[in-house]
C-alpha positions in Angstrom: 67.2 -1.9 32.6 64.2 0.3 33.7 65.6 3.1 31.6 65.9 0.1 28.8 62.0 -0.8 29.5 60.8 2.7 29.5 62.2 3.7 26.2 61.1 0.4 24.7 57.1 0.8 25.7 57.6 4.6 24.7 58.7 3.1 21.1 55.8 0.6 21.1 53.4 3.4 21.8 54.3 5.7 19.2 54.7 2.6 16.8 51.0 1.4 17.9 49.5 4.9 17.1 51.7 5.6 14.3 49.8 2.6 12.7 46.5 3.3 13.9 47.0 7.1 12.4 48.0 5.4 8.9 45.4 3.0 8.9 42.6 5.6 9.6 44.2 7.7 6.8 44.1 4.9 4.5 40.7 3.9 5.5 39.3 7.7 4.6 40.7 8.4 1.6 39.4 4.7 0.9 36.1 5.3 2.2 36.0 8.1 -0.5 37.0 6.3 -3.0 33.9 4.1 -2.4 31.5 6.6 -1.4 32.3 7.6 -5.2 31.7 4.6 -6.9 28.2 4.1 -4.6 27.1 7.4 -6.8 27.5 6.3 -10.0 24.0 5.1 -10.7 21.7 8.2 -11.5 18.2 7.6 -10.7 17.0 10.3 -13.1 18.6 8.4 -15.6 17.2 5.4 -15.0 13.4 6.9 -14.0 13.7 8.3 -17.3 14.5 5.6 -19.6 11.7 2.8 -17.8 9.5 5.4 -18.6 10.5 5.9 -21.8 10.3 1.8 -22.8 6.7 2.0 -20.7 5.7 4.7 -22.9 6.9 2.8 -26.2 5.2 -0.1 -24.8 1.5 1.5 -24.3 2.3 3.5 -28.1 2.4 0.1 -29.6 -0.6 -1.3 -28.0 -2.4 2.2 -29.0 -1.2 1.4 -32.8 -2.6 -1.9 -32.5 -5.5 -0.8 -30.9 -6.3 1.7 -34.3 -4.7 -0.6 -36.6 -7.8 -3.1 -35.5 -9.8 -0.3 -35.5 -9.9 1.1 -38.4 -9.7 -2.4 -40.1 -12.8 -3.7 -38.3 -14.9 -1.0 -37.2 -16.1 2.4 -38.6 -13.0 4.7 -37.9 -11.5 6.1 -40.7 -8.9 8.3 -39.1 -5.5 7.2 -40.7 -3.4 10.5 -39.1 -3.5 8.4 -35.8 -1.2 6.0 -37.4 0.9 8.9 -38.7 0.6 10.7 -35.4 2.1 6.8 -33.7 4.8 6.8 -36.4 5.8 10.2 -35.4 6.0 9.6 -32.0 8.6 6.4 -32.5 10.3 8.6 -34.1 10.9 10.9 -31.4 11.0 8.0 -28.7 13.0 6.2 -30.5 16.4 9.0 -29.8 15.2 9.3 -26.0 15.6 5.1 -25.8 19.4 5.4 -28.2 20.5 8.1 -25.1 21.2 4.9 -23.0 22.4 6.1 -19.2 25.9 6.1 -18.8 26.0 3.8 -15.5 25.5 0.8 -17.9 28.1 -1.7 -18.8 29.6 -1.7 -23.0 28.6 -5.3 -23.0 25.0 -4.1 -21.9 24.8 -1.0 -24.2 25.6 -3.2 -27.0 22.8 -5.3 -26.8 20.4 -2.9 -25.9 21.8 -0.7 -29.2 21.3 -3.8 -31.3 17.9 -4.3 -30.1 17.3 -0.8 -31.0 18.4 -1.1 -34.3 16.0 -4.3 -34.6 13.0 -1.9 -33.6 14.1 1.0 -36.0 14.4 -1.3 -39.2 11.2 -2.5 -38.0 9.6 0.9 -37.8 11.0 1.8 -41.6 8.8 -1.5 -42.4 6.0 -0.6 -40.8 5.9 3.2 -42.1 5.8 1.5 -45.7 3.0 -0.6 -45.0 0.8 1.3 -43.2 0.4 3.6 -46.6 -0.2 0.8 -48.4 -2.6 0.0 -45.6 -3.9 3.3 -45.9 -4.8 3.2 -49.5 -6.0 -0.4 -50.1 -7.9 -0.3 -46.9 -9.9 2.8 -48.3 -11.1 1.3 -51.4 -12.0 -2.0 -49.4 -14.2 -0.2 -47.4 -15.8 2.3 -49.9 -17.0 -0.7 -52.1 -18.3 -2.6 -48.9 -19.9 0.8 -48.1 -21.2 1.1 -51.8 -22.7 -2.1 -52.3 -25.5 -2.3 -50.4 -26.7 0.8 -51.7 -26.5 0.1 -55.1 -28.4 -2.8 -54.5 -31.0 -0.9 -52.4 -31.0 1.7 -55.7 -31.4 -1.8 -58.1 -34.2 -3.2 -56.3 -36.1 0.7 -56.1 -36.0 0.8 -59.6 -37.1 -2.4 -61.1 -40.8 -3.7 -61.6 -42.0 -6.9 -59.8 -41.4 -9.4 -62.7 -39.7 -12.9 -62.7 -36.8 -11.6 -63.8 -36.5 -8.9 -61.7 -37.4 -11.4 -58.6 -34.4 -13.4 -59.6 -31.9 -10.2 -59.6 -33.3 -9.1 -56.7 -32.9 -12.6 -55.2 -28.9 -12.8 -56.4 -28.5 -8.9 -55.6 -28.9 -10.2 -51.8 -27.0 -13.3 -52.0 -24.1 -11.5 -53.2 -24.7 -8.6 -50.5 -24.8 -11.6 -47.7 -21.5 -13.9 -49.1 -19.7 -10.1 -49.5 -20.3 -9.4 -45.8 -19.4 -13.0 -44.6 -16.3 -12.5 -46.9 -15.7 -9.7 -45.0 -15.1 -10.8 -42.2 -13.3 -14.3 -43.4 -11.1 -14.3 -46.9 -12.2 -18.3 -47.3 -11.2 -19.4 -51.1 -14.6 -21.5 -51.1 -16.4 -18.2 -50.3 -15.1 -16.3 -53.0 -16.2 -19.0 -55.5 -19.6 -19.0 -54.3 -19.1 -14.7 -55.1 -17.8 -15.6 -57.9 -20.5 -18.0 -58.6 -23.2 -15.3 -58.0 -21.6 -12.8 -60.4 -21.8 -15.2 -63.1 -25.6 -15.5 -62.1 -25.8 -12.1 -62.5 -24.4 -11.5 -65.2 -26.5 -14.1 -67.1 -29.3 -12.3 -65.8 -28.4 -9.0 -67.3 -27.5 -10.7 -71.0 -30.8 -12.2 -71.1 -33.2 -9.2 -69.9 -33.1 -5.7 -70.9 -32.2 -3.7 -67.8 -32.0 -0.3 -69.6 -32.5 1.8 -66.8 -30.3 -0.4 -64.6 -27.6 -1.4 -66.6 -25.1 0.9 -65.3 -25.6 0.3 -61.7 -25.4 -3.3 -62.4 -21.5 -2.7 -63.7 -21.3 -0.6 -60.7 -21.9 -3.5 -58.5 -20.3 -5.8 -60.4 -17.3 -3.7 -60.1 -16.9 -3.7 -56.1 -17.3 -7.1 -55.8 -14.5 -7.6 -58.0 -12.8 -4.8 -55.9 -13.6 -7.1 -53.0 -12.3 -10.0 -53.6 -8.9 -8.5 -54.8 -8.0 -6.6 -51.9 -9.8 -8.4 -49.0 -6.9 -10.8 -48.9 -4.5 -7.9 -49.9 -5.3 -6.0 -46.7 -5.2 -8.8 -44.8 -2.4 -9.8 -44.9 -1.4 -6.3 -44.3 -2.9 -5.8 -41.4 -1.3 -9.5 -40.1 2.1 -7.7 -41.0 1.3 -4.6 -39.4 0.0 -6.4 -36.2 3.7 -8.4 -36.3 5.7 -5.3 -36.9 3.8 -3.1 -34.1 3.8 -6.0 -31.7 5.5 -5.3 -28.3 7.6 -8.8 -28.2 10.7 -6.1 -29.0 9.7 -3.4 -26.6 9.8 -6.4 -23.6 13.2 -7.7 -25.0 14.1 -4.0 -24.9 13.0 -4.0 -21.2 14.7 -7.0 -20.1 17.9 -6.2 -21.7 18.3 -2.5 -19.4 16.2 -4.0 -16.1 19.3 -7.3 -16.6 21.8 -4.5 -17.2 20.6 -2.3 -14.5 20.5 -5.1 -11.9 24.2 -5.7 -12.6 24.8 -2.1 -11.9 23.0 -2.4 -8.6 24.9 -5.5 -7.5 28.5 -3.6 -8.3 27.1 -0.8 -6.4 26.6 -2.9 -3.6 29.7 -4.4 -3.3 31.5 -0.6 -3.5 28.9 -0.1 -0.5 29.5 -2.9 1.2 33.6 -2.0 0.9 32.8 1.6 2.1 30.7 0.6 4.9 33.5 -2.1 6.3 36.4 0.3 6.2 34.0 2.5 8.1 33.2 0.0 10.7 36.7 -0.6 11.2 37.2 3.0 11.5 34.2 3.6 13.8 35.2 0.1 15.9 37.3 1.4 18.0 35.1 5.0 18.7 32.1 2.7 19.3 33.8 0.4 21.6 35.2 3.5 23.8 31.6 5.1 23.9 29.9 1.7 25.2 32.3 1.3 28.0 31.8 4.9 29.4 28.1 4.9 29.0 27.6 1.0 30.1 27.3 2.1 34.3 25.1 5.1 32.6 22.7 2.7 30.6 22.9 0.1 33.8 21.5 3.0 35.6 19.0 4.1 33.0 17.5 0.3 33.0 17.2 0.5 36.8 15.0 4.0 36.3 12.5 2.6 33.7 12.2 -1.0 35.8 11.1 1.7 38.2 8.8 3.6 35.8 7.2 0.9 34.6 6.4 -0.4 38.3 4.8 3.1 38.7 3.0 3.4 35.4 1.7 -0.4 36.4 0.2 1.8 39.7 -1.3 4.6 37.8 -2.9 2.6 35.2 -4.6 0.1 38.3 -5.6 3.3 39.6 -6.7 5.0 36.9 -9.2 1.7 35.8 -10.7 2.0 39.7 -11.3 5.7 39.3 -12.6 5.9 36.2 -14.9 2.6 37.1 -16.0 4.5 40.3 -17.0 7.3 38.1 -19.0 5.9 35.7 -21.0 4.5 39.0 -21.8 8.1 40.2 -24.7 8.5 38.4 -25.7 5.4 37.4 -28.3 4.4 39.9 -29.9 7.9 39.2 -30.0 7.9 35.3 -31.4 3.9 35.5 -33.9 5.1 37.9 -34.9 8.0 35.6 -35.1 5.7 32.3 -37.1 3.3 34.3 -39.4 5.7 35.7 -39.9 7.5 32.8 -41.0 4.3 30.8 -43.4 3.3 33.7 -45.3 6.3 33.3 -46.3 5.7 29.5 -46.4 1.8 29.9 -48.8 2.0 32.6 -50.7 4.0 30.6 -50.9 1.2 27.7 -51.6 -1.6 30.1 -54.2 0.2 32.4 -56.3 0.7 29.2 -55.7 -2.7 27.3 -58.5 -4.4 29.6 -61.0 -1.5 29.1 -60.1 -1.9 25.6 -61.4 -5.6 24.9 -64.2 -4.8 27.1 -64.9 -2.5 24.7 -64.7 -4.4 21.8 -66.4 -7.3 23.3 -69.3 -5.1 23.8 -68.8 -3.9 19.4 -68.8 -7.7 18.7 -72.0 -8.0 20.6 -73.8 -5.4 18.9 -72.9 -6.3 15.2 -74.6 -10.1 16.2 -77.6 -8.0 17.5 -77.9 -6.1 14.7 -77.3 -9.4 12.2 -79.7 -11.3 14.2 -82.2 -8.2 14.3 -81.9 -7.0 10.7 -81.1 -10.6 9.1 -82.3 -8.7 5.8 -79.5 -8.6 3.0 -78.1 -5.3 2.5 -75.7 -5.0 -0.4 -73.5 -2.2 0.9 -73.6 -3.7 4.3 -71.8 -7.1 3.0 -69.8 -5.1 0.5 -68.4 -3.5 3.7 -68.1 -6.8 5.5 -66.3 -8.4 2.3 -63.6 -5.0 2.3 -62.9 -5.6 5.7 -63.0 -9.2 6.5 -65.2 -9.1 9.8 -64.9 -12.5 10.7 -60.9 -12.5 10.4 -61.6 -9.0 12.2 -63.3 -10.4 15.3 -60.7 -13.2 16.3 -57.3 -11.4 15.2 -58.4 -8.3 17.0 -58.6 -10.0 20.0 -55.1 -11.9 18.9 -53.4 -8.2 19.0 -54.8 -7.1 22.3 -53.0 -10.5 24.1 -49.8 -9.7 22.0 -50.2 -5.7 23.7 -50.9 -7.5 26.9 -48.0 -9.1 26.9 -45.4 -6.9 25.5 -47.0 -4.4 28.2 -46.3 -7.1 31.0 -42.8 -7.9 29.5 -41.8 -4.4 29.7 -42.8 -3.7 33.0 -40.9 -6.8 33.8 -37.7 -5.1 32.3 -38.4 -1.7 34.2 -38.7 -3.3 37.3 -35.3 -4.9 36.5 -33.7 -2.0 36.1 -35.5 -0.7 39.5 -34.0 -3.6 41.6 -31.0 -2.9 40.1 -30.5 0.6 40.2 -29.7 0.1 43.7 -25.5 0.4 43.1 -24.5 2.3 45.9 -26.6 1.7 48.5 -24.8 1.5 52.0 -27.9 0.1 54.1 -28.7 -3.7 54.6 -32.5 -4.3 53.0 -34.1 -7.5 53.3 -35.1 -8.8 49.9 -36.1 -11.8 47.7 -33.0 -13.2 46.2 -34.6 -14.9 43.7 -35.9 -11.1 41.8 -32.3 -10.2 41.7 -31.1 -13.3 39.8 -34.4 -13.0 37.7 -33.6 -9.4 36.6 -30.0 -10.4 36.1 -31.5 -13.2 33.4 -34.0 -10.4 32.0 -30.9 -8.3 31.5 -29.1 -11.2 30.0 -31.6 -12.7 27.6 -30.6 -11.2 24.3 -26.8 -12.9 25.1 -28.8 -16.3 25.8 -29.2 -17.0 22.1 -26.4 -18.1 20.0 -24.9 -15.6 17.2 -23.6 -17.9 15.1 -25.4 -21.4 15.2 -28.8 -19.6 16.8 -29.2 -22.1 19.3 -31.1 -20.6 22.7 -28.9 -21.8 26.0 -31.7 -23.4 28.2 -32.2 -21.8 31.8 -32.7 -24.4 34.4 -34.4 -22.8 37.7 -33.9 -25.2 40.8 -34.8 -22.8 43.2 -35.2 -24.1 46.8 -37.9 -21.9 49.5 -36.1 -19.2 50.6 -36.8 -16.7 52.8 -35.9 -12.7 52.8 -32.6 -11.9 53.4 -31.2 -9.0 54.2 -27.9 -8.2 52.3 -26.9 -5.0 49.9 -29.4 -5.8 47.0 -27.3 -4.1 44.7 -24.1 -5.3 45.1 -25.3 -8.7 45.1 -27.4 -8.2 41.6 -23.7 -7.5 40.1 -22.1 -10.0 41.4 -25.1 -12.2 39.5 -24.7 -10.1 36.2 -20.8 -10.7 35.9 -21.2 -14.3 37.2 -24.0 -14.8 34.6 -22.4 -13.1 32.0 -19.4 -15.2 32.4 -21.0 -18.5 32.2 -23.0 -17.1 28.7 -19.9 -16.6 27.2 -18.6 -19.5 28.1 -21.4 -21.8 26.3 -20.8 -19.4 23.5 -17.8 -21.6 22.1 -18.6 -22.7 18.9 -17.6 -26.8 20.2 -20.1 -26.7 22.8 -23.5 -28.6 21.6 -25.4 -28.8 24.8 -26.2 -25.3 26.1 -27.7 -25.3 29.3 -26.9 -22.7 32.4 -28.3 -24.1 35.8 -29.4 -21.9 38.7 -29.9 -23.7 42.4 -30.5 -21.8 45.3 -31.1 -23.7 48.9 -30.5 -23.0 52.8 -27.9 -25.0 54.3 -28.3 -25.3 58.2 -24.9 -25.4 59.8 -22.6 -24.7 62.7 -19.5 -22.2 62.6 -16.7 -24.0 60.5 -13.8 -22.8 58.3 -14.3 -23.6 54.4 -11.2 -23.2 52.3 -11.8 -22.0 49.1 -10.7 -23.6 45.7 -9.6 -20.3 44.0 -9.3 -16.5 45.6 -7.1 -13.7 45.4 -4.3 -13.4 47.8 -4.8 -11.8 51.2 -2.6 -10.8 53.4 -0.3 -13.1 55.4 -2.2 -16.5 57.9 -5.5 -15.3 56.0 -6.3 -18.1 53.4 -9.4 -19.4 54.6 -13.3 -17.8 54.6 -15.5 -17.9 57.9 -19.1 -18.5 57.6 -21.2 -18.9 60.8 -24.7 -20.0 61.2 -27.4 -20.4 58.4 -26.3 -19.7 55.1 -28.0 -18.9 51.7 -26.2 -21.2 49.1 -26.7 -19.7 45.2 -24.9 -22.2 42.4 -24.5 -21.4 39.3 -23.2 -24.2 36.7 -22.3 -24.2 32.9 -21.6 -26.7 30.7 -18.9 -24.8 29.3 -15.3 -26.1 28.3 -14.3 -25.4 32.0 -11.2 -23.0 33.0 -8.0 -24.6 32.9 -6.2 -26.1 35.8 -2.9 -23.3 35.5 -5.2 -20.5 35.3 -8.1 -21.3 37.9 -5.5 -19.8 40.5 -5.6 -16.0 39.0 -9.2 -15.7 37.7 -10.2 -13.5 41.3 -6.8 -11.3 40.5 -8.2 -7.9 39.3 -7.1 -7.0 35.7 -6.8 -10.7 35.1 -8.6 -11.7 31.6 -9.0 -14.4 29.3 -10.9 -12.6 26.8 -9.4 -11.0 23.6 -8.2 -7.1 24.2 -11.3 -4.7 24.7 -13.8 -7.0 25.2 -13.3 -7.6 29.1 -11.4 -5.5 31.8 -10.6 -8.1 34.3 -12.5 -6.5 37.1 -16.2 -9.1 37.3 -15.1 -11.9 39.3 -12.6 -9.6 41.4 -15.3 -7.1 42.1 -17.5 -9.9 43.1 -15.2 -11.4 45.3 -14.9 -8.2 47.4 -18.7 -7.9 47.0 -19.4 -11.4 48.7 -16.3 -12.2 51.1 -15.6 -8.7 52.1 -19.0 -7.0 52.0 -21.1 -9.7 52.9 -18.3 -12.1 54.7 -19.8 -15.0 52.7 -17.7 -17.3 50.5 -17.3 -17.4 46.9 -16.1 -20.0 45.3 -15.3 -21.8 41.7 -15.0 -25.9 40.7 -14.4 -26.1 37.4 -13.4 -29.3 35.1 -11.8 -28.9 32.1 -14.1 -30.2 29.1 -17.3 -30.5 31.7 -17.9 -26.9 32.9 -17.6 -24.9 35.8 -19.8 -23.9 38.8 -19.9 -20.9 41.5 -20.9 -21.5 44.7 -22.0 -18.2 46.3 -22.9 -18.4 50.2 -24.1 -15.5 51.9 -25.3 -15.7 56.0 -28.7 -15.6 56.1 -28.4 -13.6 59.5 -26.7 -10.1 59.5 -25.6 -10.5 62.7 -23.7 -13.5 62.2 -20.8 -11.8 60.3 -17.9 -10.6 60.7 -18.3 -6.3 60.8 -17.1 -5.7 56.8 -16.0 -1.9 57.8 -12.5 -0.9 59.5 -12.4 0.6 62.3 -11.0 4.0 61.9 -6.9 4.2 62.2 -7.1 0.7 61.0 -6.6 -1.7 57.6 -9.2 -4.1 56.3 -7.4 -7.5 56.6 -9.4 -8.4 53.0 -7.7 -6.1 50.8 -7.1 -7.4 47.2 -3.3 -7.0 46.6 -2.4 -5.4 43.1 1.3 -5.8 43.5 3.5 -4.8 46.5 1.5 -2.0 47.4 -1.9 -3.6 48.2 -5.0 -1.6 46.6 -8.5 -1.9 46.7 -10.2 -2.0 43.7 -14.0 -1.2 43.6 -15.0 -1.7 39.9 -18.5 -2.4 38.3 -17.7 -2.1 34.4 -19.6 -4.7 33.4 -22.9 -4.2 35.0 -22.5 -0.3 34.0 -22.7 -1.5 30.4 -26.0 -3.9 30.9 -27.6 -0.8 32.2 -26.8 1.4 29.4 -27.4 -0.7 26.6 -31.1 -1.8 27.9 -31.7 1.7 29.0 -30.5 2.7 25.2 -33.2 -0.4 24.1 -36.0 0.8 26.0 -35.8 4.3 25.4 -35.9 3.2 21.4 
């Protein structure tokens, strides 16, 4: 029995790939068979003969174009309707050579329409020299006419009769020109008419000297009205016979035929292609198996590449953030200093200057009231300049110096207070100037750039006294707050604009205040301490509010709502570390959807009731912002960097 079993799966083996040998042979020589009939269409071919029915196609509308011409206008160039007929000619064995890859039933109709076209070509060959000649004459006796007339009028005297020649001469010029251009049968009466007139004319005067051109003119109207209809109706027939209504058939007919061809085509393809999937199947399905624990693998390395590109890219945004701050506080320093220095000069002389002209005004009513005699070229003077307009809209400029001088200064010492970035000492300061040179910074943003409305600026601050705190750090955390808020009453649904700033001292005792929205810490650390006095800083929109499901993430770094380029993610992060970890004050956002949003900012007012901000060395800050698994920190001040450089760019212009 076993010898019985083994010769049996030996014989189902060899039987198994006996088949799959034949069917594999029979799939190739298949597959070829296919891969031949997918060939038969040749491109060339058919490139060549759509360019061929385009080219008969813009020939036609170039004959019709002359033919129209040369009826109509002032050509007189009949070899460009030889040179067209000449050219169907040649055409016309380039469109019989019809590609092989069409269908007999197809090439049949396309040869019939080609024999349509070529009997209609024999036509138009015929007419166009009758064209030719009739046309001529047509348009030498318009061309005649109105010189013979001209000639008519030159010669004759002034009398009555001559008036009424004269008079006819140019009726018959006008109705030949309007016939022209219509063959109407009433018109050609009224010619007709006029001739008569004419010649009654010329039987009852003696027009010796004018006889002849008189037959002369008689003669080409006659010659007008006989072939005007003639030619046309020739050129109606030659306009039928050159029309492309054939040509388009023409088209249709090979694109039809040619789409036929493309769908057999496809069918061979789609044969070949199955016979080589079935061929393939088996190859393909051996392949995936041995490479599936390879590809499982190659998944688990870019999972792990990713994680790590995640890394560099968070590190790369810190560092290149952390440079661009290098230099900041030196280069807004600079700007600022070095538009001090010339604005100081501008507002240190604007007093002396209305002195000064105070003291001109004065004299010119001394000298009126002195010398009240009338002096022409002292009013003329007067009159050229307009002293009276002079005296009060001089004074008008100075106060509009004074106060672009003052407003400047206020910008410079903006940028003083906040070219402070990087400063590691506590200075005591007045926490109002930094929100004000925040708002100076801001106020371009404060109008609207679509509806031009200005967001209104409510101030409610309370008396505060100087704190001492890092002025700089604290100014950014105002400009990306700020900044935030503007762009919130932005939105185009928002009609009441207003941004609210209150600032108060809050006495109170040591207490834990859990915030509404932070950034995860590490673990048992979910609550901010704040002992003693505190300065309070609110700052309320009336913005659409942030929704519920994203309040949560808006202190995680990199987190944005805004389209791609416009934010980085870093503001409210960046200020977070700037008032919890730096300051160990509390930050925090309430915001309702559809009402707005407000940020509470509470910094100590003493420095020695917080917490010590810096780690002692050997050990970890317990307020790290967490990235991912790896916690980094993440010390970024992008959007403050770009304030400065765009005002610094606006001053120095």
């Amino acid at each position: 029995m076993k010898i019985l079993s083994f010769i049996l799966k030996n014989v189902k083996r060899k039987y198994v790939r006996g088949l799959l040998t034949l069917s594999v042979v029979s799939g190739v020589f298949i597959l070829g068979g296919m891969a031949l009939q997918s060939t038969s269409i040749n491109n060339k071919e058919h490139q060549r003969y759509i360019r061929a029915i385009a080219q008969q196609e813009a020939r036609e509308n170039y004959l019709t174009k002359n033919i129209l011409r040369i009826r109509y206008q002032e050509l007189e160039d009949y070899d460009l309707l030889v040179e067209s007929l000449e050219w169907f000619e040649t055409n016309q064995g380039m469109l019989s050579e019809i590609p092989g890859f069409i269908g007999g039933r197809e090439q049949s109709a396309i040869s019939q329409i080609l024999q349509t076209k070529f009997k209609t070509f024999q036509k138009l060959e015929i007419e166009i020299e009758e064209f030719k000649s009739k046309n001529a004459l047509l348009k030498n006796s318009l061309k005649y006419l109105p010189e013979l007339k001209s000639e008519l009028v030159n010669r004759e005297t002034s009398t009555q009769e001559n008036l009424a020649l004269v008079k006819a001469l140019n009726q018959l010029q006008e109705q030949i020109l309007l016939y022209n251009l219509n063959a109407d049968r009433d018109l050609a009466n009224k010619i007709q008419e006029t001739q008569n007139q004419i010649e009654k004319i010329k039987a009852e005067n003696d027009f010796a000297r004018a006889e002849s051109l008189l037959d002369l003119v008689l003669r080409h109207t006659e010659i007008v009205l006989n072939l005007q209809p003639q030619v046309n109706q020739l050129t109606e027939e030659l306009l039928r016979h050159s029309d492309i209504t054939l040509t388009k058939e023409l088209q249709e007919a090979y694109l039809g035929a040619y789409q036929k061809a493309v769908r057999r085509l496809t069918i061979y393809r789609a044969i070949a292609y199955l016979f080589l999937l079935l061929i393939l199947s088996w190859i393909a399905y051996r392949i995936i198996k041995n490479l599936s624990e390879a590809n499982y693998r190659v998944r688990r390395s870019n999972l792990r590449l990713e994680a790590t590109l995640k890394k560099l890219k968070e590190t790369q945004a810190k560092l290149i953030q952390t440079e661009k701050m290098a230099g900041l506080g030196q280069v807004v320093a600079g700007v600022a200093h070095e538009i001090n220095n010339p604005v100081s000069f501008i507002y240190s002389n604007l007093t002396p200057a209305q002195q000064y002209l105070q003291d001109l005004l004065e004299l010119i009513e001394v000298y009126q009231q002195e010398y009240p005699q009338r002096n022409d070229r002292i009013e003329d003077v007067q009159d050229a300049i307009d002293l009276d307009f002079v005296r009060t809209d001089f004074l008008k400029l100075l106060g509009s110096m004074n106060t672009g001088a003052e407003r400047i200064r206020t910008i410079v010492l903006s940028l003083r207070n906040f070219s402070r970035f990087d400063e590691s000492e506590l200075k005591t300061v007045n926490i109002h100037e930094g929100i004000d040179s925040a708002l100076v910074f801001l106020n371009e943003r404060l109008t609207h750039n679509r509806t031009q409305s200005t967001i209104q600026v409510v101030k409610n601050y309370g008396d505060l006294p100087l704190i001492t705190c890092f002025p700089g750090q604290l100014n950014q955390v105002f400009v990306n707050i700020l900044s935030n808020a503007i762009d919130a009453l932005h939105a185009e649904e928002i009609y009441e604009r207003t941004l609210t700033i209150t600032t108060e001292i809050i006495r109170r005792t040591p207490q834990k205040f859990p915030t509404l929205t932070e950034i995860p810490f590490e673990e048992n650390d979910n609550s901010q301490e704040v002992h003693g006095d505190v300065v309070a800083i609110c700052i309320q929109d009336t913005g659409l509010g942030i929704p519920k499901k994203l309040q949560d993430r808006i202190f995680e770094p990199f987190f944005t709502t805004k389209p791609i380029g416009e934010g980085t993610g870093l503001g409210l992060s960046v200020s977070y570390q700037i008032v919890v970890e730096k300051h160990q004050g509390v930050l925090k956002c309430i915001s309702t959807p559809e009402e707005g949003t407000t940020f509470r900012i509470e910094i100590p007012l003493h420095p020695g009731k917080r917490r010590n901000s810096e780690p002692k060395q050997g050990e970890i800050s317990s307020r790290k912002l967490l990235l991912d698994r790896d916690s980094e920190t993440v010390d970024s001040k992008s959007s403050i960097v770009q304030m400065f450089f765009k005002e610094a760019r606006k001053l120095k212009s």
